[in-house]
N, C-alpha and C positions, 0 to 999 in steps of 0.2 A: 620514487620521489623523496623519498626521506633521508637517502644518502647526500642527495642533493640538501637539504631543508637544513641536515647538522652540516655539510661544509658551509656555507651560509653565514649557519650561527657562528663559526670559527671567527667571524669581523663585526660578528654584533655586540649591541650593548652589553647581553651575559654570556659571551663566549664562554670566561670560564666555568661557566654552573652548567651551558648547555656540552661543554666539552668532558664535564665530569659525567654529566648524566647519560651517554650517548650510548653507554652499550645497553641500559637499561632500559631507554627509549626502544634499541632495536629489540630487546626483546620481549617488548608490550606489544611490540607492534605482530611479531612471530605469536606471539599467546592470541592474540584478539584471531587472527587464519586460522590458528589450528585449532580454537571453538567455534568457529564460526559465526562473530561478535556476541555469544550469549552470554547478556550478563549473569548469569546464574551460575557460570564456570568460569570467569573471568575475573579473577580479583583484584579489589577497590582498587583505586588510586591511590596510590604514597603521596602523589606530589602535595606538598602541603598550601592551604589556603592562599597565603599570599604570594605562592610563587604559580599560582594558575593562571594569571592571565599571561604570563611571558607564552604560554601554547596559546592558550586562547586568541591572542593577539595574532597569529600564523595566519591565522583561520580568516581575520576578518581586514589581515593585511594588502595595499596598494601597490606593491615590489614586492619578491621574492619566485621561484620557480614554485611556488604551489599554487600561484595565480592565475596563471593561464590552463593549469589544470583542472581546479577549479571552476574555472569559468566555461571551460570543455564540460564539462561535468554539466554544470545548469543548461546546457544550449543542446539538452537530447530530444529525439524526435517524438516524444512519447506522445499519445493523443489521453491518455488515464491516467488518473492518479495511481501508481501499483501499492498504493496501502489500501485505500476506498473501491478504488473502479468507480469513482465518477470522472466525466470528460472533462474533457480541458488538461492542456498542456502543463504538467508540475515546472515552474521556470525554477522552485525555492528548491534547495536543499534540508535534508534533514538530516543530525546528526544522530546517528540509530543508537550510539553512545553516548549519552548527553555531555557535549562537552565542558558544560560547570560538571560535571559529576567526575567524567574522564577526558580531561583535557588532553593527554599526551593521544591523543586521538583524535585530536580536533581538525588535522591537515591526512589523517590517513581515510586514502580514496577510497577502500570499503566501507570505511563509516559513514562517506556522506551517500545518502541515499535520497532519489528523487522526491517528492512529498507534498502533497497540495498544501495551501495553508491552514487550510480548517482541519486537517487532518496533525499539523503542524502544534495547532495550538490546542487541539485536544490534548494529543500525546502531552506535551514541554518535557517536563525531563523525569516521567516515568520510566521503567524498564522493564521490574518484576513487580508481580501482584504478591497480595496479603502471603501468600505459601513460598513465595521464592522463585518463583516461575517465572521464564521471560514471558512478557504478553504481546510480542508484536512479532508479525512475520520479518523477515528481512529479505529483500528484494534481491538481493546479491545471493544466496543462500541455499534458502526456502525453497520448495519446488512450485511455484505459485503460476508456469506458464503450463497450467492444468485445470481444469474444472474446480471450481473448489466451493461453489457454493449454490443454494438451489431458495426459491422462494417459493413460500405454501400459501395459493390466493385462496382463501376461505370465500363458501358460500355467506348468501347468495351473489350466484354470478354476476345481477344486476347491479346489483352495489355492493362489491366485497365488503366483508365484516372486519378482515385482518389477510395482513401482508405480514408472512412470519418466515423471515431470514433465518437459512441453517445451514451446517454444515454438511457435505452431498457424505451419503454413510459409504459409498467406496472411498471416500479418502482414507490411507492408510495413518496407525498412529506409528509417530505421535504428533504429526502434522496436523491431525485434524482436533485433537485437542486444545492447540497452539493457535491452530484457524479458530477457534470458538472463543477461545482468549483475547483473541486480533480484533474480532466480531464486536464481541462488547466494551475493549479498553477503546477504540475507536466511535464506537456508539455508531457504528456501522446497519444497526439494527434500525434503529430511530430514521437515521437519515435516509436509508433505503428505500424506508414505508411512504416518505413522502414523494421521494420519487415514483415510488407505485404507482402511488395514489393518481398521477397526472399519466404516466404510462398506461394504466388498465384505460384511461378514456380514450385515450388513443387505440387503443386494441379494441375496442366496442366500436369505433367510429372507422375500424378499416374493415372489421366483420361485415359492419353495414354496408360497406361500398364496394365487399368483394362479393356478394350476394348478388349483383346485377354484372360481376365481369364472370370471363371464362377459370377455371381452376376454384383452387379452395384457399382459403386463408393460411390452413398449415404451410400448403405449398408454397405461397407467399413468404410464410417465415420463415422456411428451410433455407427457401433464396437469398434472403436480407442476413440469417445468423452469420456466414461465414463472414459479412465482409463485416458486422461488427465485432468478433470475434477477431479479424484481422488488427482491428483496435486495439484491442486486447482481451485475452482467453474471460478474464475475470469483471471486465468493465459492468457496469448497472444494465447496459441496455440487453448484454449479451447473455447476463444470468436473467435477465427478466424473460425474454425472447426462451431459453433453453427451457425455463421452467414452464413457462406457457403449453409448448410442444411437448413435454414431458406429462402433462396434466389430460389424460385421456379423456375425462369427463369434462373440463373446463374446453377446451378444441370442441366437443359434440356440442355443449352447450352455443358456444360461438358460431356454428356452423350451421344448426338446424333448429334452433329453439328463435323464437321472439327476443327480439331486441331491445331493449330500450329506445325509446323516439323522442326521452327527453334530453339530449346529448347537445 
């Protein structure tokens, strides 16, 4: 697309500044693939302040061949956010390079990545934390169509005490370093617990009603994990669902202990 995007600019308003700039365009574009967008190895932006919305402007243009890419781009099938793993279809893009920060990046396709909007407007236009480190997975990238995270529901079983988001210890580093970084610059943690919070009642109120059918509640779960897992590997319901069946005391408790009946 970007071959496309500088002949373009050949008829636009700053042909001549986009025609000077064009081999250095393409080779921001060749640096950003061969780090794989991390801004921690990817250096700053030359373009200077006031000639940043001439890219910027690409990005949020009505005409040009990056439009219908673009808009390809927002119309995917996704049922999860893949920053969060909460449900619902991401319709917004996210530029995983901020482009006030790196504008000459603001029409290339790997940067824009699918993004719910709360997830959106936590990030804005963070990158790297206090040490230098990027903090965000990247969708394009990252190996994130893998297990990556596990929830510890703290006694007592009746009313959990704590809902405590982690990273699963087989993830290899430095993935899972990065996954822990992703975890807290998203507040991934926070917002998890609340959905816990409403999911464990739900799992007390199927405990209870599988208690008078045939089979056990794991086997319930086994059956439901894959098709939200088809959702996606990492979605909220699918690490809630894995950790549950992963929790051998928590399963016994559900299964053969006294229930709550104020549900």
């Amino acid at each position: 697309m970007l071959e496309l995007v500088i002949a373009e600019r050949a008829n636009g308003k700053h042909a001549e500044y986009f025609k000077n700039y064009r081999d250095t365009w393409r080779s921001r574009f060749v640096e950003y693939i061969d780090h794989n967008g991390d801004p921690a190895l990817i250096a700053t932006s030359a373009v200077p302040d006031e000639e940043r919305a001439r890219f910027i402007n690409l990005y949020e243009a009505k005409n040009g061949s990056q439009v219908p890419v673009i808009k390809a781009l927002r119309k995917n099938n996704l049922m999860c956010c893949p920053a969060c793993g909460e449900e619902g279809n991401p319709e917004t893009l996210d530029h995983y390079l901020p482009k006030s920060l790196f504008p000459e990046y603001s029409v290339h396709t790997k940067n824009l990545v699918p993004m719910c909007g709360l997830c959106q407007r936590i990030k804005d236009s963070s990158v790297c934390n206090e040490d230098g480190l990027r903090q965000y997975l990247h969708a394009y990238y990252d190996t994130i169509l893998v297990p990556l995270y596990n929830v510890t529901i703290k006694p007592p079983y009746s009313a959990p005490s704590a809902f405590l988001v982690s990273v699963l210890p087989n993830v290899p580093e430095p993935l899972r370093a990065l996954a822990f970084r992703h975890i807290k610059a998203l507040e991934i943690d926070m917002r998890f617990q609340v959905f816990c919070e409403e999911k464990y009642l739900h799992i007390l109120k199927l405990a209870t009603l599988q208690r008078t059918s045939e089979g056990s509640l794991s086997g319930v779960l086994r059956n439901i994990l894959p098709l939200e897992e088809m959702k996606a590997i990492n979605s909220w319901v699918a690490v809630f669902y894995r950790s549950v069946l992963a929790d051998a005391s928590l399963i016994d408790y559900l299964e053969t202990f006294d229930l709550p009946s104020n549900m």
